[in-house]
Steps between C-alpha positions, in 0.01 A plus 500: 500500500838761599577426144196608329426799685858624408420447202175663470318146406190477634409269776154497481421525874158698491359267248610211719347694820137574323515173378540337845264774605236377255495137556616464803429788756175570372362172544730366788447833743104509527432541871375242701635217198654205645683296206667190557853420259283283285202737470723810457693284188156385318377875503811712387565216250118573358567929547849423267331288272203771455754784510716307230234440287585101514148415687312385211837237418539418826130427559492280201837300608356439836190395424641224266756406793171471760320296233817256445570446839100454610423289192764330372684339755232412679414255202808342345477391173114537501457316802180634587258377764165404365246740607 
C-alpha cells in the first residue's frame, strides 16, 4: 500500500469502505438483531449476490444442486419405492 500511495496509484479504500458499508453494516448493525456465524454468512452471501447482480445465476445453480441432492441420491439408478 506505501508503494502505491507514493506513487499516486489509487488504493481504492472508499469504494472498499461503502462497499462493506452496503452489504455488511447496513444489514449486520440493525438494533436489537442477533445473528449467529451461520445466519450472518447465508444473508450477506444473498445482499452480494443481489448487489453483484449474480442472484438470478446463483438461484438457478442452487436450485439444481437442492434438486440433485433431494432427488437423485435418494434413488440410485432409479431405485424408486413403489408408491
Amino acid at each position: 500500500m506505501f508503494t502505491a500511495l507514493t506513487n499516486g496509484w489509487p488504493i481504492a479504500t472508499g469504494i472498499i469502505e461503502g462497499a462493506c458499508r452496503h452489504i455488511v453494516n447496513d444489514r449486520m448493525d440493525t438494533t436489537g438483531a442477533r445473528w449467529g456465524l451461520h445466519g450472518a454468512q447465508a444473508i450477506l452471501t444473498l445482499r452480494a449476490l443481489v448487489s453483484n447482480g449474480d442472484f438470478n445465476t446463483y438461484w438457478h445453480y442452487h436450485h439444481n444442486q437442492e434438486h440433485h441432492r433431494v432427488h437423485h441420491t435418494q434413488y440410485r439408478d432409479s431405485d424408486q419405492p413403489a408408491a
